[in-house]
C-alpha positions, 0 to 999 in steps of 0.5 A: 692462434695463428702464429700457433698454427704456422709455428705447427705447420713448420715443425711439421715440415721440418720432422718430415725433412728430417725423416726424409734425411734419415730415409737410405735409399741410395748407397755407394761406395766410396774411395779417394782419388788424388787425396779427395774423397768420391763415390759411385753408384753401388748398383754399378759395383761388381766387386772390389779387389787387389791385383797386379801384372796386368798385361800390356795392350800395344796402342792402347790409351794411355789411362788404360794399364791392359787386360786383366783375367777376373775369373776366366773374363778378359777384362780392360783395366783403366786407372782412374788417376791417369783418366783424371790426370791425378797424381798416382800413389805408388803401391808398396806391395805392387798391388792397385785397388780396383773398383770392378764395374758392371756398365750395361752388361759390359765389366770394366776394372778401375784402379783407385788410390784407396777403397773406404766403405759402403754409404749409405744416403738419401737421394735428395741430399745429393747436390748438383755438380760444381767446378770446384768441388773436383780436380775433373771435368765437371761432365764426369761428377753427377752430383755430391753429398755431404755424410757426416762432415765428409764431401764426397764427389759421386762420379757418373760412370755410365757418363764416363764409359759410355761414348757421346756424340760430342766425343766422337767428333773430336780427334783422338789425340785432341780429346785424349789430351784434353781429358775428355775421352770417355772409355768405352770399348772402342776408344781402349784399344787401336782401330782394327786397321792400326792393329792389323798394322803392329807386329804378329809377334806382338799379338802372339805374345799378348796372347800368350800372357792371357793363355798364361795369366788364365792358367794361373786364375783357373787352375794355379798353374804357375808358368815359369822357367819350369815349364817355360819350353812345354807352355810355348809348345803347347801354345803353339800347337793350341793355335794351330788346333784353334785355327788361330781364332777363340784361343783363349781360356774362357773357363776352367774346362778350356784350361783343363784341355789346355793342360792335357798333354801336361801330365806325366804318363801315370799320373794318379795311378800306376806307371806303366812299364815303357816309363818305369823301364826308362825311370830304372835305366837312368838312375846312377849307381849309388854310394850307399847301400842306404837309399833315402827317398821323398816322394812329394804328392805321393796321392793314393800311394799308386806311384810310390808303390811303382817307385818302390819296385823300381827302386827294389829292381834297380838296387836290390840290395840296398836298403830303401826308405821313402817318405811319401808325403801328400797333403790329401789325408783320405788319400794318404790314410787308405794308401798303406792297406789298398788290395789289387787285382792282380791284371790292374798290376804292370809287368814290374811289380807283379814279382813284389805282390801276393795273394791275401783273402781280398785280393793282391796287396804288396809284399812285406818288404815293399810296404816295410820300404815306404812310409805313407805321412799326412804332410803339406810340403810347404812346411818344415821338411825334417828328412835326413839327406836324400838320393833322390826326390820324386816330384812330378809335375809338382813345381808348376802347381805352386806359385813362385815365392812357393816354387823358391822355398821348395827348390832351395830344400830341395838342393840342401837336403839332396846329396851331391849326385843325388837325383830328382825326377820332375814331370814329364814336361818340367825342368831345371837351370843347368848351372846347377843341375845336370840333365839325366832324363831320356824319354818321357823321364825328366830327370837331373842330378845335382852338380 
């Protein structure tokens, strides 16, 4: 009978074991590094994500790739792979995975080799750290678990982005070629005094690539060789306003301020009479009586109306077409049918207007000029070929593969001397376009 019981009493300790196994109450994710397997803590993991053109910081260490704009935060992107000296794998496509980290309030992007899956284990399975289990210091693995046949080595990354006592006495240099500088804030980047010794123009140009990269995440604006002379401009002038302090973009209403001056006088409703004057006194006589027109982004219809009465005005006997296209269908739909008062009307377009029973609407030769259509730009575009194309403060808002396909439609559907009127603050290569814009009208025709 006793043998029975004990046998019992084993049974019964292993159904327990193995009910404690099945019990999940640590998960992780998990990822490889160097061709091995390892994980973190899930608790520590913001949220994953691809990216690239992280920007340079001057004398940072050498593990860590710059700062990259998550959303409006400025945060310190450190690859894991140089942190550990292992090798790198190099990206196809130029984007890293990275593992974002939420340490003790402070956010930090990883760079990894692959991204794999949530885990899910139970605590008591994981195993105390050994030498051999990793290609890295053993002070930066808090334990390892086995799942399914797979080892994986669960990093502490409160160990490795926190900074120690022990650290502290060492040299940079030595602890950096020894592999044991934690990341911590204080180690990413020079001390104030090395910084204060680097080039202003270094610094300026740092923060310059943040005010840029911040357009770029808060509102898609692509800074390039379009608007390369304003962005400098503007930034100078934000610098000054800012007293050289706090410039940076912290979210969407600060990179909306910073956009302000950006925009073409107009923008959205009618132009006024100084740009419509200036717009009408820069068009080229042209060689046809037939005048075909693309109006990108036309909205509600408010400047293609002031467009065709310039048009109207600055040619008045030729035959006008122009295909007003936006990608906005409850703007585009209610633009053909919209009624004015005659005192919102400038000085321009009050000659092509008459009374109706609800107020002032455009008259038949005007409306009979312009065709309203529901149409995303970035398609094929069947137009036949054009005297002019109006796209203001269009190009910026695209990104550059983006900006690319529209310019080369651009150029093969515009005649020979055809123009196209960009923003305000927008402009083209002069090997290819030649600059006819005065005033607040950008404006070139195609050499």
């Amino acid at each position: 009978m006793a043998v029975i019981r004990d046998l019992a009493e084993v049974n019964a300790e292993l159904q327990e074991q193995k009910e404690r196994a099945d019990t999940v109450d640590f998960k992780m994710i998990t990822f490889s590094l160097g061709g091995k397997d390892y994980a973190v803590d899930i608790m520590n993991v913001k949220e994953i994500a691809k990216a690239d053109k992280f920007t340079y910081v001057p004398n940072a260490a050498s593990f860590v790739r710059g700062v990259y704009n998550l959303r409006g935060d400025i945060i310190p992107i450190v690859d894991l792979r140089n942190f550990f000296h292992l090798p790198a794998d190099k990206k196809k496509d130029g984007l890293e995975n990275m593992l974002i980290l939420c340490i003790e309030d402070r956010v930090y992007g990883t760079i990894v080799d692959k991204i794999d899956r949530v885990v899910g284990i139970n605590s008591d399975a994981i195993q105390p750290p050994h030498p051999i289990f990793g290609d890295i210091n053993i002070k930066y693995i808090s334990g390892v678990v086995e799942k399914q046949g797979e080892l994986f080595i669960i990093l502490d990354v409160i160990r490795i982005f926190s900074q120690n006592e022990e650290d502290k006495t060492k040299p940079r240099g030595q602890a950096i070629q020894e592999g044991v500088v934690s990341a911590a804030p204080n180690n990413f980047f020079p001390p104030p005094q090395a910084a204060a010794a680097a080039p202003a123009a270094v610094s300026r140009d740092s923060d310059l690539e943040f005010i840029k990269e911040s357009l770029g995440t808060l509102r898609r604006f692509t800074t390039g060789p379009f608007n390369d002379v304003w962005i400098r401009r503007r930034f100078t002038e934000w610098t000054a306003t800012r007293g050289g302090s706090d410039i940076q973009l912290k979210n969407a209403g600060d990179a909306d301020e910073f956009l302000r001056p950006f925009y073409s006088p107009g923008t959205g409703t009618f132009w006024n009479d100084d740009f419509a004057y200036t717009l009408k006194s820069v068009l080229p006589d042209l060689s046809s009586n037939s005048i075909q027109v693309w109006n990108l982004g036309c909205g509600k219809g408010y400047e293609t109306y002031s467009l065709a009465c310039i048009l109207k005005s600055r040619y008045p006997n030729g035959h006008i077409k122009i295909w007003a296209n936006d990608s906005d269908i409850m703007a585009i739909s209610t633009a053909p049918n919209m009624t004015f008062d005659m005192e919102d009307i400038p000085e321009y377009c009050q000659e092509f207007m008459v009374k109706g029973k609800n107020g002032y609407s455009f008259n038949q030769a005007i409306k009979d000029s312009i065709l309203f259509e529901y149409h995303d730009v970035l398609n094929d575009n069947p137009l036949p070929e054009l005297d002019i194309i109006i796209a203001r403060d269009l190009l910026s808002f695209f990104n550059e593969q983006q900006q690319e396909k529209l310019m080369v439609d651009f150029f093969e559907k515009l005649k020979a001397r055809g123009v196209i009127v960009l923003g305000t603050n927008e402009e083209l290569p002069e090997n290819q376009w030649f600059p006819i814009g005065k005033g607040s009208v950008s404006a070139f025709m195609r050499v």
